[in-house]
C-alpha positions in Angstrom: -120.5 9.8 125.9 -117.6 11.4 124.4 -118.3 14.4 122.3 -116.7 13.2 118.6 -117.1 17.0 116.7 -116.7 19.8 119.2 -114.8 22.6 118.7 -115.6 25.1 121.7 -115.3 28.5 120.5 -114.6 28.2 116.9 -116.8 30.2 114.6 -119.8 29.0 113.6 -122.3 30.4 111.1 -125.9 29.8 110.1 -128.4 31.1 107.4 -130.4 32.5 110.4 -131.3 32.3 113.8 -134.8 31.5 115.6 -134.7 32.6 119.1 -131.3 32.3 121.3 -130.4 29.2 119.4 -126.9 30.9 118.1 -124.6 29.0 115.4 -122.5 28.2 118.0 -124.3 25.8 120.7 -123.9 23.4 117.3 -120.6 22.6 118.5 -120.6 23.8 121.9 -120.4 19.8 123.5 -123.6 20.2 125.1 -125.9 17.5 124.4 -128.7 18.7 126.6 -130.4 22.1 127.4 -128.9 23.9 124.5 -129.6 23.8 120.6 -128.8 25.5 117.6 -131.7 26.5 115.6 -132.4 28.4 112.5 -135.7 30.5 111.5 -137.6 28.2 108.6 -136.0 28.0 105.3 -136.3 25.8 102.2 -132.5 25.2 102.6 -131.5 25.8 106.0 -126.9 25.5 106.8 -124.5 25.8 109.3 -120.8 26.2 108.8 -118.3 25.4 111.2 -114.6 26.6 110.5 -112.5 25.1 111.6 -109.0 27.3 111.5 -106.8 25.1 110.0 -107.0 21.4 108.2 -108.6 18.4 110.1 -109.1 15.0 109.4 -112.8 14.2 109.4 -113.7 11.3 109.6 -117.4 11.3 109.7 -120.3 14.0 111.0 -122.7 13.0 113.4 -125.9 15.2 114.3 -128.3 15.1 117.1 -132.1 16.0 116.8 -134.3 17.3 119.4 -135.7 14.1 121.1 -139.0 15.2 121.6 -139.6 15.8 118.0 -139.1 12.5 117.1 -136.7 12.9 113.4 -139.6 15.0 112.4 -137.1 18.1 112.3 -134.0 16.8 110.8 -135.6 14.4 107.6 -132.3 15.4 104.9 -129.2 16.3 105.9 -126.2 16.6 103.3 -122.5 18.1 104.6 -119.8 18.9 103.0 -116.1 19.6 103.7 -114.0 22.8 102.2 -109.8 22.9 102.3 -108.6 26.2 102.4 -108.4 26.5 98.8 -112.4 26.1 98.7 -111.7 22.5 97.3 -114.4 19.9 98.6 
């Protein structure tokens, strides 16, 4: 499979973090062994930036296959421009 949104070693932020899971194994490429993970919140994020302007076409996310979806049930994204247009 070829990784469609990975950006090794471009900062990535999240509301909190549960465990090792850092921000940035979210776009690491690493489909197995490694997660991102936040703490529990109402309203959980993660922000990528990206450095400069990209053309994205679409956002795709991965959930833990031995939870079954029962994680990931609404998930909403947004993109920014560097004028904090979105």
């Amino acid at each position: 499979m070829t990784p469609l949104f990975t950006f090794p070693g471009k900062p990535a932020t999240q509301v909190s973090t549960y465990g090792a899971a850092v921000a940035g194994r979210a776009v690491d490429g690493i489909y197995s062994g490694t997660l991102q993970h936040t703490a529990y919140h109402e309203y959980p994020w993660l922000r990528v930036d990206l450095e400069s302007l990209k053309y994205v076409c679409g956002v795709k996310v991965w959930n833990r296959d031995h939870i079954r979806g029962s994680v990931c049930k609404c998930i909403n994204y947004a993109c920014q421009d560097s004028h904090g247009s979105y």
